[in-house]
One Martini backbone bead per residue (centre of mass of N, CA, C, O) as a GRO file, in nm:
protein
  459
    1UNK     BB    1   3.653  -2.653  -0.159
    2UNK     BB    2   3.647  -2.718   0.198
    3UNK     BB    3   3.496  -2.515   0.435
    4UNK     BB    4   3.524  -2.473   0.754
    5UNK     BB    5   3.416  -2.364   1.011
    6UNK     BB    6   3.630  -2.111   1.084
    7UNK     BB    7   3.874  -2.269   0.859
    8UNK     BB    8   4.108  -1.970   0.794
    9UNK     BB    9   4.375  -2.040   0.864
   10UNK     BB   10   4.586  -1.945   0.592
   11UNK     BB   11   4.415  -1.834   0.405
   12UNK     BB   12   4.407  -1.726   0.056
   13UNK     BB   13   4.231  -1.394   0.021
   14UNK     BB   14   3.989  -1.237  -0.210
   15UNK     BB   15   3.860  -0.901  -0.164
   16UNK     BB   16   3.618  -0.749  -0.339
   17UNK     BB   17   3.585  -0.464  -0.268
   18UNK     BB   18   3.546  -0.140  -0.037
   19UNK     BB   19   3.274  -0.133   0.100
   20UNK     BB   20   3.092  -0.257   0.318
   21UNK     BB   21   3.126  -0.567   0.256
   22UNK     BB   22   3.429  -0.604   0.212
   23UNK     BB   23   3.513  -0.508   0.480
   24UNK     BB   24   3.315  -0.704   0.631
   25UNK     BB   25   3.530  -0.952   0.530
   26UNK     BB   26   3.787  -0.852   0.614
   27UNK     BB   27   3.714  -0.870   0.936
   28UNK     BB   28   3.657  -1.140   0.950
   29UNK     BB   29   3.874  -1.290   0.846
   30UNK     BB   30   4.105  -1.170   1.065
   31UNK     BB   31   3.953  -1.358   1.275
   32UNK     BB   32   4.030  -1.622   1.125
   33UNK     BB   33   4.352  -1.578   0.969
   34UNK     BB   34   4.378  -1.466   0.727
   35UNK     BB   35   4.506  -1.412   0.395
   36UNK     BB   36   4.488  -1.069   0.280
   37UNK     BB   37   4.338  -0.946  -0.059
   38UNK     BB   38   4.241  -0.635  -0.140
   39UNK     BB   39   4.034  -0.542  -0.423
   40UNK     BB   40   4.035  -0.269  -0.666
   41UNK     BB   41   3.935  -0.112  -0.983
   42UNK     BB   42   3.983   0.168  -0.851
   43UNK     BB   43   4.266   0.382  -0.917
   44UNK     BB   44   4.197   0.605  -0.740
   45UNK     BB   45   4.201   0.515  -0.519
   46UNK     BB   46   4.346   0.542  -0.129
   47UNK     BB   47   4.468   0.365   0.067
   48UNK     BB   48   4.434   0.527   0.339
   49UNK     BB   49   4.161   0.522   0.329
   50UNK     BB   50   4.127   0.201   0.311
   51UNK     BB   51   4.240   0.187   0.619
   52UNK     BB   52   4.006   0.339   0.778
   53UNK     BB   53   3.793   0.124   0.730
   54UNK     BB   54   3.992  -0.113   0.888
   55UNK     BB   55   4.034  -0.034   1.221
   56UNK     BB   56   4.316  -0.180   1.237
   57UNK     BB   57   4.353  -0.378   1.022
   58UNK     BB   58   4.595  -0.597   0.937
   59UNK     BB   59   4.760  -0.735   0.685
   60UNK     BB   60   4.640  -0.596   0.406
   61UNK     BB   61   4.661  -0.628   0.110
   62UNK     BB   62   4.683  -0.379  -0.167
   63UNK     BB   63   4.441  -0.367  -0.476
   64UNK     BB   64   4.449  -0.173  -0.764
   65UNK     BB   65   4.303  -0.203  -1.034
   66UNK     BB   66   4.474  -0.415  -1.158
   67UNK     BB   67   4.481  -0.729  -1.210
   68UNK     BB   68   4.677  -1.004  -1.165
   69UNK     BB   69   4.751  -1.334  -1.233
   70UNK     BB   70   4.961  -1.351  -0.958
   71UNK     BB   71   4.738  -1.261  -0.775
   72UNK     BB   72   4.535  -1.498  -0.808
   73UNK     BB   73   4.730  -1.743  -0.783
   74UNK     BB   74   4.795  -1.637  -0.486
   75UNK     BB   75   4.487  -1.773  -0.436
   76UNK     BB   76   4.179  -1.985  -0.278
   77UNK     BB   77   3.974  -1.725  -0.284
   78UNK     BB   78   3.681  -1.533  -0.334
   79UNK     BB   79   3.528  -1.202  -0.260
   80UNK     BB   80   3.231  -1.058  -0.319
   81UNK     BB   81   3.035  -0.817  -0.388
   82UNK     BB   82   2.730  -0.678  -0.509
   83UNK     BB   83   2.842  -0.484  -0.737
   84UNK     BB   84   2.956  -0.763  -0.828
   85UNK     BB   85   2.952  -0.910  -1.120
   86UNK     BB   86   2.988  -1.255  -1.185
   87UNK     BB   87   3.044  -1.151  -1.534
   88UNK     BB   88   3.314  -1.008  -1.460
   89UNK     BB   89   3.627  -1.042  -1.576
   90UNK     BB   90   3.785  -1.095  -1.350
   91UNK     BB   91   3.608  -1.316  -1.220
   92UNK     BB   92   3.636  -1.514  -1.492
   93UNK     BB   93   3.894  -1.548  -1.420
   94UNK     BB   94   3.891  -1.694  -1.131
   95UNK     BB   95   3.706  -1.929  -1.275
   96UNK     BB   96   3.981  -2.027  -1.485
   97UNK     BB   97   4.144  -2.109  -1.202
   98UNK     BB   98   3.933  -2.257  -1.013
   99UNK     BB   99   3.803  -2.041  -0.832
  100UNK     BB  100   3.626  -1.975  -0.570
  101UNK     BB  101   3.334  -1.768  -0.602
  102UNK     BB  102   3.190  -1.567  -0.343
  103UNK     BB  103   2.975  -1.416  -0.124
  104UNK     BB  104   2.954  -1.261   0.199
  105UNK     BB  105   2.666  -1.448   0.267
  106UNK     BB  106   2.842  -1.691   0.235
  107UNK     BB  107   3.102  -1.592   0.461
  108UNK     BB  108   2.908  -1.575   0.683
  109UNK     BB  109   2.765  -1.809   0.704
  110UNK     BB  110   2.993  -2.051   0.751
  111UNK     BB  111   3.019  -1.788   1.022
  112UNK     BB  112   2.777  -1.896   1.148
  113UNK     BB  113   2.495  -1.885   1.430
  114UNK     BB  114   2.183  -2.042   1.455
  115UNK     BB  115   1.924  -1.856   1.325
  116UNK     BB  116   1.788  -1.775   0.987
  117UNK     BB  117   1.610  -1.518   0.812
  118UNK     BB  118   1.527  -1.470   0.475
  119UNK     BB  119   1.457  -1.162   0.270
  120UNK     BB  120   1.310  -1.113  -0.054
  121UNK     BB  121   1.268  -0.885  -0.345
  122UNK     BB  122   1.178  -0.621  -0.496
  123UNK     BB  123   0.990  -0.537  -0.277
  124UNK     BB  124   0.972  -0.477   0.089
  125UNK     BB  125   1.240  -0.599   0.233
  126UNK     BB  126   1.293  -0.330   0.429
  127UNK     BB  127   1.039  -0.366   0.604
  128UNK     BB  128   1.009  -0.660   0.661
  129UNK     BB  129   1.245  -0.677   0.801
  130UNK     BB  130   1.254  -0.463   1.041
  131UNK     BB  131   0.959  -0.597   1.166
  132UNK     BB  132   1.121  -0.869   1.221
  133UNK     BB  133   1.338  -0.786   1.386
  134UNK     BB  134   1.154  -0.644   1.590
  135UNK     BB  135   1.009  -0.903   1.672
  136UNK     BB  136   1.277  -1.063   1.770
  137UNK     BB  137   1.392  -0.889   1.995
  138UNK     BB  138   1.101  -0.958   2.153
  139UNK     BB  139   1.202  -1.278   2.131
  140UNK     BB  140   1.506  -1.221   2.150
  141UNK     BB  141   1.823  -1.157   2.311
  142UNK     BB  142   1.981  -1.254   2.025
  143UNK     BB  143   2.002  -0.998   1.722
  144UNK     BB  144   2.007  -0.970   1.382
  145UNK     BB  145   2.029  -0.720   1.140
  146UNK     BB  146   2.076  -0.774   0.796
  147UNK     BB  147   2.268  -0.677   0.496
  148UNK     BB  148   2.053  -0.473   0.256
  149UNK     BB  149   2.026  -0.262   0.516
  150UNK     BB  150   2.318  -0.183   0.597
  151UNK     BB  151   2.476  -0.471   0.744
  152UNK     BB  152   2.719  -0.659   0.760
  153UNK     BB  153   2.734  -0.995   0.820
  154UNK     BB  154   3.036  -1.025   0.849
  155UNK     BB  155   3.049  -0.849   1.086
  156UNK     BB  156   2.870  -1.082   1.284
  157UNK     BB  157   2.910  -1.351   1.277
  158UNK     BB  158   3.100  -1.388   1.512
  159UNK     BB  159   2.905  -1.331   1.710
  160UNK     BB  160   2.762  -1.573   1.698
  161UNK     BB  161   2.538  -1.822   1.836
  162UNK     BB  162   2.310  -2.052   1.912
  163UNK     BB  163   2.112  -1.845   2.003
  164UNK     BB  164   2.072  -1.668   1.723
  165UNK     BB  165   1.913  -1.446   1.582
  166UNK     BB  166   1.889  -1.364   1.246
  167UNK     BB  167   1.805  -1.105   0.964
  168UNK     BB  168   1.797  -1.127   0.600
  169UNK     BB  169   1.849  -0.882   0.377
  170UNK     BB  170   1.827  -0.987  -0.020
  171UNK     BB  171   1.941  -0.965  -0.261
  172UNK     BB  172   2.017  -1.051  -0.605
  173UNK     BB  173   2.335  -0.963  -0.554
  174UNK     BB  174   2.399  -1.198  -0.378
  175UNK     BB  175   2.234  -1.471  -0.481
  176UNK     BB  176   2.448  -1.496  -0.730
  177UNK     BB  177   2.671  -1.645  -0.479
  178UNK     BB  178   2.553  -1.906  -0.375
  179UNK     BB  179   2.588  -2.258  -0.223
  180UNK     BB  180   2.513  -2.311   0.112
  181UNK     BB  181   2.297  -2.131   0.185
  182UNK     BB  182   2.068  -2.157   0.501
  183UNK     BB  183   1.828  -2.083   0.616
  184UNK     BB  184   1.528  -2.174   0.778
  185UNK     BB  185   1.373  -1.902   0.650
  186UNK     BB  186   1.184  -1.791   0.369
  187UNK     BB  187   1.137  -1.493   0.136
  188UNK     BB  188   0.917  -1.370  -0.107
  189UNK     BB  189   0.733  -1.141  -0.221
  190UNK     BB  190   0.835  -1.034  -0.520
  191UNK     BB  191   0.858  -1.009  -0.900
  192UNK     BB  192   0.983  -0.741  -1.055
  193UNK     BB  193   1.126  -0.517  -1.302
  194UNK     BB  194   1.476  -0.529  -1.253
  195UNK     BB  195   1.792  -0.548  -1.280
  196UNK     BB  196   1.834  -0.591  -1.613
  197UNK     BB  197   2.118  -0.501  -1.670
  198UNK     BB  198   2.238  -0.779  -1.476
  199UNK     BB  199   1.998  -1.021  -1.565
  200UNK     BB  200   1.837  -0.954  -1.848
  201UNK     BB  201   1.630  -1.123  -1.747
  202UNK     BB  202   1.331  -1.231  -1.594
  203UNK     BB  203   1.452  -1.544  -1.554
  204UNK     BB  204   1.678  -1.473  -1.411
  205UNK     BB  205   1.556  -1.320  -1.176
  206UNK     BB  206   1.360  -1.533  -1.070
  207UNK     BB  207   1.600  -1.738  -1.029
  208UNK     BB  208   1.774  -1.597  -0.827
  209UNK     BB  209   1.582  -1.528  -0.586
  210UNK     BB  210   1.463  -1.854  -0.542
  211UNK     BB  211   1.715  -1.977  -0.435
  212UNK     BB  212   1.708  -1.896  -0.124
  213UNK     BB  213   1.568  -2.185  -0.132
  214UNK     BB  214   1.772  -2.415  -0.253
  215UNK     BB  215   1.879  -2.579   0.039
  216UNK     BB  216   1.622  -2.632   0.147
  217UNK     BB  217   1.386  -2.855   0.273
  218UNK     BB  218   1.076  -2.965   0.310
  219UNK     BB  219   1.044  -2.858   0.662
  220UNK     BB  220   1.095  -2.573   0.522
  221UNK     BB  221   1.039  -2.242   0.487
  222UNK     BB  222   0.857  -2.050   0.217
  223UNK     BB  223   0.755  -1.742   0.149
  224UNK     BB  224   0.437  -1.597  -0.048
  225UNK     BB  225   0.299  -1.423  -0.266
  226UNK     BB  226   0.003  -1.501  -0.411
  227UNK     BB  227  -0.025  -1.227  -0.584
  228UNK     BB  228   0.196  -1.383  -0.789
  229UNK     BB  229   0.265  -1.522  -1.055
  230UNK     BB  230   0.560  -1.631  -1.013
  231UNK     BB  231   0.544  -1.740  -0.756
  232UNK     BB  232   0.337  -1.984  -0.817
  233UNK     BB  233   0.545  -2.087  -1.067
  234UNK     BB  234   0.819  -2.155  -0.938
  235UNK     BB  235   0.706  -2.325  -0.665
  236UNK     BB  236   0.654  -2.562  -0.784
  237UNK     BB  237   1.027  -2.613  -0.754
  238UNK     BB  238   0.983  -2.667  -0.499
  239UNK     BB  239   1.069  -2.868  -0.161
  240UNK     BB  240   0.947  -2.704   0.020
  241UNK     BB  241   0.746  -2.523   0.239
  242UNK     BB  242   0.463  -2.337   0.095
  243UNK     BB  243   0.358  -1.981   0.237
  244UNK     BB  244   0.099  -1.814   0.206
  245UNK     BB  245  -0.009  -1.496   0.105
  246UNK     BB  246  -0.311  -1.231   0.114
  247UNK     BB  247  -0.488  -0.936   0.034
  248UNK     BB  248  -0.760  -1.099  -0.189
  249UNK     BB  249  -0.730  -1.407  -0.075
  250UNK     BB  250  -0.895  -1.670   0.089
  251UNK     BB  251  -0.725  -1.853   0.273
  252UNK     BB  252  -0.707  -2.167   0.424
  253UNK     BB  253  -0.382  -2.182   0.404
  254UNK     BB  254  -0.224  -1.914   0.571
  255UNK     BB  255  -0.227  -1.539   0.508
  256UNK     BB  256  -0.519  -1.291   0.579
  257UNK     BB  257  -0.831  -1.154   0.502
  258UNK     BB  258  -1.075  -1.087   0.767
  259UNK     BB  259  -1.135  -0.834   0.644
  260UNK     BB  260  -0.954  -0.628   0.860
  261UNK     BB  261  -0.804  -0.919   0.914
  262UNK     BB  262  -0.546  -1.044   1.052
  263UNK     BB  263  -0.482  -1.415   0.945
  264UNK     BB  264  -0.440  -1.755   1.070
  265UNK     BB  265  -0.406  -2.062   0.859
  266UNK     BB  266  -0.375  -2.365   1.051
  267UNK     BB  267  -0.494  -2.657   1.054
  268UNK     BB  268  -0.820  -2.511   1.070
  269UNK     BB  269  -0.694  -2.258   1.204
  270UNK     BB  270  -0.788  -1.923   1.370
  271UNK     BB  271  -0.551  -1.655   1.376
  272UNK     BB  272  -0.573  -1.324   1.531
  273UNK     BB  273  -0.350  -1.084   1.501
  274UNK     BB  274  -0.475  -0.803   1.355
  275UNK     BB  275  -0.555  -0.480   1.251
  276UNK     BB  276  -0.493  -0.248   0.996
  277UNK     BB  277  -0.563   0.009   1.165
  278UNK     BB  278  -0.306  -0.066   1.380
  279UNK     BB  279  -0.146   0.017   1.197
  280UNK     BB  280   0.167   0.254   1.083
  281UNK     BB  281   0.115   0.167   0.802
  282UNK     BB  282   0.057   0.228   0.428
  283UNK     BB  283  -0.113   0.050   0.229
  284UNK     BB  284  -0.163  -0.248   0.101
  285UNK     BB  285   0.192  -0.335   0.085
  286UNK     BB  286   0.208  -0.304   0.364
  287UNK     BB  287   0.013  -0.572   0.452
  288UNK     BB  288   0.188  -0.752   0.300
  289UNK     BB  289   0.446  -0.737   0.498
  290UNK     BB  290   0.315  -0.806   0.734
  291UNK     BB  291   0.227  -1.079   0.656
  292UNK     BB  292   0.528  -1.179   0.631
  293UNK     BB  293   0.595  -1.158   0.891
  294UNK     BB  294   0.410  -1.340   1.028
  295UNK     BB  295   0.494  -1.592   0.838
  296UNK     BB  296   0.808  -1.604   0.965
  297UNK     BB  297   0.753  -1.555   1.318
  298UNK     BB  298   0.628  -1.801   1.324
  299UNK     BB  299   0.839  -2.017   1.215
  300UNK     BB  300   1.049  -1.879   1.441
  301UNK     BB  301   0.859  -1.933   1.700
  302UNK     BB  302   0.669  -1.696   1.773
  303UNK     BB  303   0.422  -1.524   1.915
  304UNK     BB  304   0.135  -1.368   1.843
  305UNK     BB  305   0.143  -1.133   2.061
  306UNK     BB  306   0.437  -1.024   2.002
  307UNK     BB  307   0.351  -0.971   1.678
  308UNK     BB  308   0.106  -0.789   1.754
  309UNK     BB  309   0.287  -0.579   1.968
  310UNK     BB  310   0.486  -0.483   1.716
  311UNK     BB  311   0.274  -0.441   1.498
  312UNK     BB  312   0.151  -0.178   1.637
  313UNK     BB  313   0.489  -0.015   1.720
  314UNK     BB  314   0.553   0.022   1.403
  315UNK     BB  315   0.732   0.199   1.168
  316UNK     BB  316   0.823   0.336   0.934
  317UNK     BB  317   1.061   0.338   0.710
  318UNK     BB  318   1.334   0.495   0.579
  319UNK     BB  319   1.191   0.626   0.324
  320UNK     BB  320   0.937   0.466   0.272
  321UNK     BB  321   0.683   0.655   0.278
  322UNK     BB  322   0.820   0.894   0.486
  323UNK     BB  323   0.743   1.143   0.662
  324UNK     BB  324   0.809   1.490   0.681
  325UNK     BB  325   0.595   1.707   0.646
  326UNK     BB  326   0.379   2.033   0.683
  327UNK     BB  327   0.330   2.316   0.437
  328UNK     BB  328   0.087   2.477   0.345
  329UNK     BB  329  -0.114   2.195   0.331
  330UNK     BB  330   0.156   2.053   0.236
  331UNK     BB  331   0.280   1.707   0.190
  332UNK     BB  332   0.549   1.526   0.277
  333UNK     BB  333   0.755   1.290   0.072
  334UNK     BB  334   0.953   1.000   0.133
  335UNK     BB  335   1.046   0.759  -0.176
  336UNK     BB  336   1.359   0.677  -0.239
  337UNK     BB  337   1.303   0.342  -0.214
  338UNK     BB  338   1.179   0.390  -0.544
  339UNK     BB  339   1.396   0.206  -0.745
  340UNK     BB  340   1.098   0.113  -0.903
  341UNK     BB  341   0.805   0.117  -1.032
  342UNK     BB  342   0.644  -0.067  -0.845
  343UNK     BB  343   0.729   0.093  -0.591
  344UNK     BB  344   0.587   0.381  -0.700
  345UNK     BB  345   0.320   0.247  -0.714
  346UNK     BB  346   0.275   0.245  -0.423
  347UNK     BB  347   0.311   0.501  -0.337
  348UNK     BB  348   0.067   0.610  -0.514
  349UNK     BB  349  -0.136   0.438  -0.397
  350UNK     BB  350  -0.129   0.619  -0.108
  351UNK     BB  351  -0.233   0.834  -0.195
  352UNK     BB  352  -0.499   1.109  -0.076
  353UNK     BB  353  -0.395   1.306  -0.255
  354UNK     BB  354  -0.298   1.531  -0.461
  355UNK     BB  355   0.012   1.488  -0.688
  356UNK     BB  356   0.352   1.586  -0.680
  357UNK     BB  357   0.612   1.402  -0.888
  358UNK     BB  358   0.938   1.275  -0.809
  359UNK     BB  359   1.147   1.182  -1.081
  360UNK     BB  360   1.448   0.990  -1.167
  361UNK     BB  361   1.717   0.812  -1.283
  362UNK     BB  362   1.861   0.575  -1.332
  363UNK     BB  363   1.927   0.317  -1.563
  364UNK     BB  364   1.812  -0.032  -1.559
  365UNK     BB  365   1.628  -0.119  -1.845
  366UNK     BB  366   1.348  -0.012  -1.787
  367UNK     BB  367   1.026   0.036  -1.791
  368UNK     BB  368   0.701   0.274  -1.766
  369UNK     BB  369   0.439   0.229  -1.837
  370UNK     BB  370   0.266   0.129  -1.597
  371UNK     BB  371   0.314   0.330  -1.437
  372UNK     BB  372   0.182   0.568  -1.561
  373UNK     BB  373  -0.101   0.430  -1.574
  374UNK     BB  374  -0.174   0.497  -1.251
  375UNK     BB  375  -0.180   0.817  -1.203
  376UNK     BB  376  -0.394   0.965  -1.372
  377UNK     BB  377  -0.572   1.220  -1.127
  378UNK     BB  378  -0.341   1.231  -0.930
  379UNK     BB  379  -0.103   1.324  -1.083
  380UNK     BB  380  -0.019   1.687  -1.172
  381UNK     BB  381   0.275   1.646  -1.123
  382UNK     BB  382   0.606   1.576  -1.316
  383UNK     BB  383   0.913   1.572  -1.181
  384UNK     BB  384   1.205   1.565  -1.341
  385UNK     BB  385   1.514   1.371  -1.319
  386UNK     BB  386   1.786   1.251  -1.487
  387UNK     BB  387   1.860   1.055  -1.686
  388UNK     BB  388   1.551   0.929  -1.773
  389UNK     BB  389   1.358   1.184  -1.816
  390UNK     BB  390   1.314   1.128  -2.159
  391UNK     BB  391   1.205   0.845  -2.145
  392UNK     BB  392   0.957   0.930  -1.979
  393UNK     BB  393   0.854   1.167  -2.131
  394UNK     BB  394   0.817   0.936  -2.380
  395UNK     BB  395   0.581   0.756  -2.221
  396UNK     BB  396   0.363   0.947  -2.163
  397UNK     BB  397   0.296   1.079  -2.382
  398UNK     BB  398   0.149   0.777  -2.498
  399UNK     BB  399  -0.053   0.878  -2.256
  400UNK     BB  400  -0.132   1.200  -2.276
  401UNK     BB  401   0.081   1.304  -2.100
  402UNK     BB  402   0.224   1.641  -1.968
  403UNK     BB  403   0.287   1.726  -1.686
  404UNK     BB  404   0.587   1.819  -1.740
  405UNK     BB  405   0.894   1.904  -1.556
  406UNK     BB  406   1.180   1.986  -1.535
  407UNK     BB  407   1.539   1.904  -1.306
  408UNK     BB  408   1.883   1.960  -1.229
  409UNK     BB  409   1.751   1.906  -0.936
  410UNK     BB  410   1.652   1.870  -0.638
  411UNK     BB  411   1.650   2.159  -0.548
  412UNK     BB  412   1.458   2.227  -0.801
  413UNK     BB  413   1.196   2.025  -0.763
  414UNK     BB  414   1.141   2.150  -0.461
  415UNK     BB  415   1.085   2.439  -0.584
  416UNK     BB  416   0.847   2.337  -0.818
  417UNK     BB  417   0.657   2.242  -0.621
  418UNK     BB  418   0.617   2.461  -0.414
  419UNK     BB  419   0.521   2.655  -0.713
  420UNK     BB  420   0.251   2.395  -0.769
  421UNK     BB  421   0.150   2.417  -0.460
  422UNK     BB  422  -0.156   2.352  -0.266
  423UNK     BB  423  -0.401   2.304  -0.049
  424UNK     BB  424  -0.410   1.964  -0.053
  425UNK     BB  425  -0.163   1.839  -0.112
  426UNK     BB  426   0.117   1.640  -0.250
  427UNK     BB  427   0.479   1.551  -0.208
  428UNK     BB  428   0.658   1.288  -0.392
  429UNK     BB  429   0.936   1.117  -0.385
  430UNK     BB  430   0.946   0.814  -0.634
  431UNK     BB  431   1.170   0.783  -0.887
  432UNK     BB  432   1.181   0.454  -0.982
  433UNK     BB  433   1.484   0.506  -0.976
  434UNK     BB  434   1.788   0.487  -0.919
  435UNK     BB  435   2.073   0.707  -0.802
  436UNK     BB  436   2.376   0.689  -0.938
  437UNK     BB  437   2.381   0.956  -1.116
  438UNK     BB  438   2.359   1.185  -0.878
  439UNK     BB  439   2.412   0.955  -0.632
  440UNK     BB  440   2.530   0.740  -0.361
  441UNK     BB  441   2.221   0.705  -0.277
  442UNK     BB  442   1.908   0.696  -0.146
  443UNK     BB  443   1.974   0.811   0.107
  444UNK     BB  444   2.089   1.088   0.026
  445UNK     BB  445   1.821   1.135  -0.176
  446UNK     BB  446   1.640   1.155   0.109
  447UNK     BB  447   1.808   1.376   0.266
  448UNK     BB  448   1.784   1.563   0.089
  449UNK     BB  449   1.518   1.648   0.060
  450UNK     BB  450   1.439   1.633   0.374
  451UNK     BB  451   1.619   1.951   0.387
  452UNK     BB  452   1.487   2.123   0.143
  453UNK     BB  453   1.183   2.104   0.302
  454UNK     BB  454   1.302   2.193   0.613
  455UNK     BB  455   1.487   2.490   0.470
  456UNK     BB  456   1.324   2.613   0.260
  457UNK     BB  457   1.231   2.944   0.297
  458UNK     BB  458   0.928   2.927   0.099
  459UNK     BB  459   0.804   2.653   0.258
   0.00000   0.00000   0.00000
């Protein structure tokens, strides 16, 4: 079926998820003029509350529970949320029936209007967003940052205009259903072993990621991290114009460093963006996340300047090796969105004190190896907490690693770090693995954090 943008009046849509996602396209659609049946398999929700989610937008059918046979085939297309697998059993009836199965991002896009730079990959996407985000804001009038930082495209979709910059970071369950979304610009960062339980292998993880750019033309940009092997090797694949950065490799053409200096090569000229010193974010991942952000404000057309004075001014975002306070010259960090190893080795990796580490929580069906390996003598104490625990502590194990105690909480974790850290460490919970098990977001357990290092009376 062909949907002509905006063009959604009296179409019989149904849109599966309850979160943000799905609100915010239950109410672009009603701007659009759709027929709309909202459903959840959650059969404990309670109609009213997701009422009050919905502002006020009226004519909208709730179904919860099981869906029936009767109610896809009165609809003629469905949206479903990023927490919905592409091959969850119901998604599978209404692709058996024909039925186009869109994702939000994909909805979003078809009733947006200006230009879109989009940014994927396993780490670093919410820092890179964040200051591509502030760079556009200080070079465009009109600026939206959405997408998996925490803002529905949905929900603004329809505010966009001809001359609007939009900012989406795009998790890899979002890229699982996009059709026609067509960035700009795109960036790829990096892709190592996460949401294996949902993507099964990592060639299947590595080539939803890759899709984002799958829409580009030959001279459409899409950037990628020259230190990944997996990106390197992708890229043959594409057929759009691919822009490198390295943090370790003085590239010819693309963005690099010389010496201190981050710098831009194209087309035999080089043009020094910042010194990494100027920077106020920490550790090398940090200085790659710059990097795609130069590659990325560069060619949304914005100028040097604009992008050197922004980051120069841009702080570290909210969970990600965040600064929490120093007490009793202990310092504390909440490195919450390290909710997969790679993640949590940059952030171990940032550490410059001896480091009590909490970690541990939902498991996505990765391995630790790799992650205990870079240890060494920095992580002085290993505090678990939540499902993976046990798996963690005998992979450890493994490597003769011992230093470890249990928590059945959160706030159990941070008075054990309390009761063994000294002047001159560091407490970091940066947990390697996803939240779910124990909290309803990263963001809660970096709040929860925060909240006990700031209010417990002993520490």
């Amino acid at each position: 079926m062909d949907y002509k943008k905006r063009d959604f009046t009296g179409r019989k849509v149904i849109v599966a998820g309850t979160g943000i996602s799905g609100i915010g396209a239950v109410k672009m659609l009603a701007k659009c003029g759709a027929d709309i049946t909202l459903y959840d398999g959650n059969d404990k929700l309670k109609e009213a509350d997701i009422r009050l989610k919905l502002d006020g937008v009226e004519n909208v059918k709730i179904v919860l529970g099981e869906l029936e046979d009767s109610v896809i085939e009165a609809n003629e297309l469905m949206i479903i949320s990023p927490g919905i697998p592409i091959d969850a059993p119901f998604v599978l009836r209404v692709k058996e029936k024909n039925i186009p199965v869109w994702g939000e991002i994909e909805l979003a896009y078809v009733n947006s209007k200006g230009k879109l730079a989009a940014i994927t990959g396993t780490n670093g996407k919410t820092t890179t967003t964040s200051l591509v985000g502030a760079i556009m804001k200080n070079a465009f009038p009109d600026v939206y940052v959405v997408g998996n930082i925490g803002k529905s495209y949905a929900d603004v979709a329809m505010d966009t205009k001809d001359d609007t910059v939009t900012v989406a970071e795009i998790s890899s369950f979002q890229l699982e259903s996009i059709v026609d979304f067509h960035p700009d610009v795109t960036a790829v960062l990096n892709i190592t072993p996460d949401h294996l339980n949902r993507h099964y292998t990592m060639e299947n993880y590595a080539n939803v990621k890759m899709s984002i750019a799958k829409n580009q033309n030959k001279n459409e940009v899409c950037v990628l991290n020259y230190e990944d092997e997996i990106l390197r090797e992708k890229a043959k694949n594409l057929k759009n114009r691919v822009v490198y950065y390295s943090s370790k490799n003085s590239l010819e053409e693309g963005i690099c460093l010389n010496g201190d200096n981050i710098v831009m090569r194209f087309a035999g000229e080089e043009t020094t963006v910042c010194n990494v010193h100027d920077m106020n974010l920490v550790g090398i991942h940090n200085v790659e996340n710059v990097m795609a952000s130069v590659a990325i404000s560069h060619f949304m057309g914005v100028s040097t300047d604009i992008i050197r004075k922004t980051i120069k001014e841009f702080k570290a975002v909210e969970h990600r090796i965040e600064y929490v306070t120093e007490k009793n010259g202990v310092v504390y960090y909440n490195d919450s969105k390290g909710t997969n190893t790679d993640a949590s080795i940059k952030a171990i990796e940032a550490m410059s004190r001896p480091t009590i580490l909490i970690a541990g929580g939902y498991d996505k069906g990765c391995e630790f190896d790799d992650w205990i390996k870079v240890f060494g003598d920095k992580i002085k104490l290993l505090v678990l907490m939540g499902a993976t625990s046990k798996k963690i502590a005998e992979t450890a194990k493994k490597y003769n690693y011992d230093k470890i105690v249990f928590a059945d909480s959160l706030e159990e974790a941070v008075r054990l770090c309390e009761e063994n850290a000294v002047k001159g460490d560091a407490v970091l919970l940066s947990p390697a693995c996803a939240s779910w098990d124990m909290f309803k977001s990263y963001e809660e357990r970096g709040n929860m954090f925060k909240d006990y290092v700031n209010n417990h009376n002993n520490l």
